[in-house]
N, C-alpha and C positions, 0 to 999 in steps of 0.2 A: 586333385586338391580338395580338402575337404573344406566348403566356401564356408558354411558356419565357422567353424574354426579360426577358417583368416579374417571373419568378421569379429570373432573377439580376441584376436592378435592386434587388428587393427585399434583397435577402440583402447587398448589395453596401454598402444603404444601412443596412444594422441593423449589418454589422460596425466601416460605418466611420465610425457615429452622427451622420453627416453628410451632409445632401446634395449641398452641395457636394465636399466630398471623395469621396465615391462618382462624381460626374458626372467628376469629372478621372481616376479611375482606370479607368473605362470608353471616355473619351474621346468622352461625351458633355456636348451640354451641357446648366446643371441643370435650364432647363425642361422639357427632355425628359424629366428624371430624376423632375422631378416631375407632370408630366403622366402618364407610365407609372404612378408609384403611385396618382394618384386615382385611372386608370380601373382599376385592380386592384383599389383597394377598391369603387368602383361595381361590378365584375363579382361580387364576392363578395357584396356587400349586407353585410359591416361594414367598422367601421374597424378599420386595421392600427397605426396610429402615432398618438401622440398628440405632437403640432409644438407647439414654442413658439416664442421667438424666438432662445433660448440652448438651446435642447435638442431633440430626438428620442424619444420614450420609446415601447415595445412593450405594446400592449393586452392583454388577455389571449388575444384572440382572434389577434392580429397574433403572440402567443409561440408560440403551435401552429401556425399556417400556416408560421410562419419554420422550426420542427424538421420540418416535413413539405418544402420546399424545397431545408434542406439534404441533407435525405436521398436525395430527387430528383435534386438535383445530381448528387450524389457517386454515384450507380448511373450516371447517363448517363456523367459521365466514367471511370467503372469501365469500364463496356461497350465506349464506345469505346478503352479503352487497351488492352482484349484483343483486339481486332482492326486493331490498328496495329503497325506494327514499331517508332514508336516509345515506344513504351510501356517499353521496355529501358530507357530515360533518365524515370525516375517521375519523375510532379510531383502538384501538389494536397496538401491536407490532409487528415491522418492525425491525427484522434481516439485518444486511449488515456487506460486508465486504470489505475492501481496502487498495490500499498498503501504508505503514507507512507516508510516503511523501505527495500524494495526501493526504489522508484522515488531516495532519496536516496541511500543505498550502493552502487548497482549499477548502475542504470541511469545516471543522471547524470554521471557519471563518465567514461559509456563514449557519452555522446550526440556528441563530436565525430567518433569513429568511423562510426556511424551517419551525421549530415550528408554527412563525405566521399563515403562511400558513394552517397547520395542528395542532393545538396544542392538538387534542386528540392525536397524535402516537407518541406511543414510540419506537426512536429511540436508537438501541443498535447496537453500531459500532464498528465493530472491525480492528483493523490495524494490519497489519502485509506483507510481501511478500510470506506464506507461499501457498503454495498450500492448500485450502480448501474442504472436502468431503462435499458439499452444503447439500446432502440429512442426513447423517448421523448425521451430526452438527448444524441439522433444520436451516440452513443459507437461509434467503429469496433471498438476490441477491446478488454480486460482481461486482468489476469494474474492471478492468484488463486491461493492456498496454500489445500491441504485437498482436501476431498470434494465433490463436482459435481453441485447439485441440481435444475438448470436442465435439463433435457431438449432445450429448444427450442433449446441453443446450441451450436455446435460448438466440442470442446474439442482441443486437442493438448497433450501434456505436453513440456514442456520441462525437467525439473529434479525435483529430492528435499529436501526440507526437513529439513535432521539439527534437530533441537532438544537440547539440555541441561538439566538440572533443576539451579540454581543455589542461589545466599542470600550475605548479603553478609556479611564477618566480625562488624558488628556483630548481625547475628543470630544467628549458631553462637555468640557468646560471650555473648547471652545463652540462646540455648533447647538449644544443645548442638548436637552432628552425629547425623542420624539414619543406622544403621547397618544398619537395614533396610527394605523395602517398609512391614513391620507398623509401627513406629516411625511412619512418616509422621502419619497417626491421631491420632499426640498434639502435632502439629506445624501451625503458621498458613501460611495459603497466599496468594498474591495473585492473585484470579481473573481469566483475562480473557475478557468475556461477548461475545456477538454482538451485533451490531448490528442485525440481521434478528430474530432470534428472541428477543433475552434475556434466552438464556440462558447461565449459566456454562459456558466448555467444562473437558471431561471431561481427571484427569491420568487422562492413560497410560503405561505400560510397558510394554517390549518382552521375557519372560521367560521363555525355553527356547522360543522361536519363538512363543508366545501373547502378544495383548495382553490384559492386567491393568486397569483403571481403578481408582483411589482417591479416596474421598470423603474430599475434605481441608477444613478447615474455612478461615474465611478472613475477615475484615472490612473488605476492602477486593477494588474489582472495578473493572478500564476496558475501554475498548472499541479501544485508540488502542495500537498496539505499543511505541514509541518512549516512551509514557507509562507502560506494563505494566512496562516494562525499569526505567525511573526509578525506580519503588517499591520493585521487588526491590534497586537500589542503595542506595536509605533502610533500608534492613531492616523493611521491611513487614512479609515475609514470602520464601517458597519461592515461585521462579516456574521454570517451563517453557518456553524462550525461544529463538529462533532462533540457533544457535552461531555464524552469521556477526554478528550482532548480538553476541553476549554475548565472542565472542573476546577485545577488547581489554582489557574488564575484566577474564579472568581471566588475561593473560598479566601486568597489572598490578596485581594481587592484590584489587580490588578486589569480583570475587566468585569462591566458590571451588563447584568443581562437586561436586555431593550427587547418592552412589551411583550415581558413574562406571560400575559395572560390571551397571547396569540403564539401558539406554539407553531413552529417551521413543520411542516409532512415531515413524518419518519420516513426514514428509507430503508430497504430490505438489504441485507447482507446475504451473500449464497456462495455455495462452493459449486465450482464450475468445472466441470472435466469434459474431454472427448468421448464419443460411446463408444471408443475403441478400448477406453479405461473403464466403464462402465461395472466389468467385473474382475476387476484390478482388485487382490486381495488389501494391498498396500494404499490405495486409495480409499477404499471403504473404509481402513481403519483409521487413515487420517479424518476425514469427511466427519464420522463418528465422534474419534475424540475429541476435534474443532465446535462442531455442535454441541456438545459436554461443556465444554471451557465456554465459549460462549452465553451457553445457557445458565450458566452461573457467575455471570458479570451481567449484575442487573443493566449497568447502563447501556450494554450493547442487547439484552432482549428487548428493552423496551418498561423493563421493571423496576427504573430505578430508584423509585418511593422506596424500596427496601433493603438500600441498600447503605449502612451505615456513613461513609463518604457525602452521598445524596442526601440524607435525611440531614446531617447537620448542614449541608449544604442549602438546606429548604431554609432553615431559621438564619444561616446568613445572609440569603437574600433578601430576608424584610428589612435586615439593617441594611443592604445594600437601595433597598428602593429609598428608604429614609437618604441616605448615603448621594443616592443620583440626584435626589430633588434638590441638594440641597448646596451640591455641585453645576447644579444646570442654573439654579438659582446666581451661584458663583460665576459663572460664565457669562449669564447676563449684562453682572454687574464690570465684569472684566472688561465685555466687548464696548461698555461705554466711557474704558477710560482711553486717554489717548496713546495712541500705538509710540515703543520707544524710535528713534529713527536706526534705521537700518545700517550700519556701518561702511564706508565705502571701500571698496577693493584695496586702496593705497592707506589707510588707517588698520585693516587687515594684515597687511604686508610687513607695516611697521612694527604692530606686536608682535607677531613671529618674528618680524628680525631682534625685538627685545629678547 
């Protein structure tokens, strides 16, 4: 039995949950298709697939043999792409992964670029902020904001993460504008925890070239950035949030930026692979283009002075600081009048039932 072969019989037949549709896109036919998988399961001594008459379904044993296949696959046709001339003209599938935000804002946007570029590879993207097992989950690369604890993986930085410490006006008019680091202290925060560890991550500031940390208090925490943002737009609280995320709201007054003149640590952005991908034709040229697209979205290098959005962004904030005082002012005068009385459950009840 030729075991290459029934490894991309296998794989063929798990993507296309059919075996007949796997035999017509091999251009075999299905008995062969499925005589190759019994003697693959006879060579292994279990079963890969669990056959009905409407369905297909992956054993537990069959779900590990298939992420060890495609991983086999995808090095063979790696290998051979790097000693071919025509490897220039990439094909094959390209695994990635990134977090829910990026990959909607930035990446997506810019994926028909990428195709033209490449339009044999297919790109299967995943979003999310989870932690990913690269090897187990045959994931070819990830992009990742922050600090890099993975040893085993190879990173390259593509970008700068400016963040902003924000709050939405209904909460400067209730809790007021804090007007300094100390102030913070007396102020609710929205935390956003890890997903690997969690725990809360840490605010920072960036103050006379030192980072600072403040313990802010807070009764509300997620793990999802696009969900982090939402709360800070409710007036949760104070949040800490990526200025290409947070821009629209504040060019729309929707939140207004706290102690502009204490900027949060940037964080680093990098693409992350296995050194088994190291010389993955298909990875370098993503890696490439990402850092391209990247490096020309001033807010994610770090340059966003120059960047037409950002610049009139700078002249809306002096209205906005005008704007906070004068709302924090307003909040003052709010919290000194008397609160209306709270409604009771059965006066509640009653309107609904009007």
């Amino acid at each position: 039995m030729d075991r290459f072969q029934a490894m991309q019989v296998f794989v063929r037949v798990v993507d296309a949950n059919s075996f007949t549709r796997a035999a017509d896109s091999l251009s075999l036919p299905r008995t062969t298709v499925t005589t190759i998988i019994q003697n693959l399961e006879r060579l292994l001594g279990v079963r890969l697939l669990n056959r009905t008459t409407r369905r297909i379904g992956l054993t537990p044993d069959g779900a590990g043999y298939y992420q060890h296949c495609v991983r086999i696959l995808a090095d063979v046709e790696e290998t051979e792409a790097c000693f071919q001339e025509a490897a220039l003209r990439l094909k094959g599938r390209l695994r990635i992964d990134v977090p829910t935000c990026i990959g909607r804002l930035i990446l997506i946007p810019s994926l028909c670029d990428f195709h033209d570029k490449y339009p044999d590879v297919e790109l299967v993207l995943g979003l999310g902020d989870r932690p990913v097992d690269m090897v187990q989950e045959a994931v070819d690369c990830v992009i990742r904001a922050g600090d890099l604890e993975d040893s085993s993986l190879v990173a390259r930085r593509i970008g700068t993460l400016q963040t902003v410490t924000c709050a939405s006006p209904t909460y400067v008019a209730r809790h007021g504008m804090p007007q300094t680091i100390e102030e913070l202290r007396n102020h609710h925060a929205v935390h956003y925890f890890s997903s690997r560890t969690g725990r809360n991550c840490a605010w920072d500031f960036k103050i006379d070239g030192k980072h600072q940390e403040v313990d802010m208090r807070g009764t509300v925490a997620v793990n999802e950035a696009g969900a982090y943002l939402d709360c800070g737009l409710k007036g949760f609280g104070l949040i800490q949030t990526p200025r290409y995320m947070a821009l629209p709201y504040l060019q729309s007054g929707e939140l207004i930026e706290v102690l502009p003149q204490w900027k949060p640590s940037a964080t680093p952005i990098s693409v992350l692979y296995p050194q088994s991908r190291q010389l993955s034709p298909k990875v370098r040229a993503f890696a490439d283009w990402v850092a391209e697209l990247f490096a020309s979205c001033p807010l994610l290098s770090g340059r966003d002075e120059t960047d037409p959005a950002a610049a009139s962004c700078g002249v809306f904030q002096q209205r906005q600081v005008s704007q906070a005082k004068q709302m924090a002012v307003a909040g003052v005068a709010a919290a000194n009048e008397p609160m209306p009385r709270r409604r009771t459950a059965r006066e509640e009840a009653a309107e609904y039932a009007l």
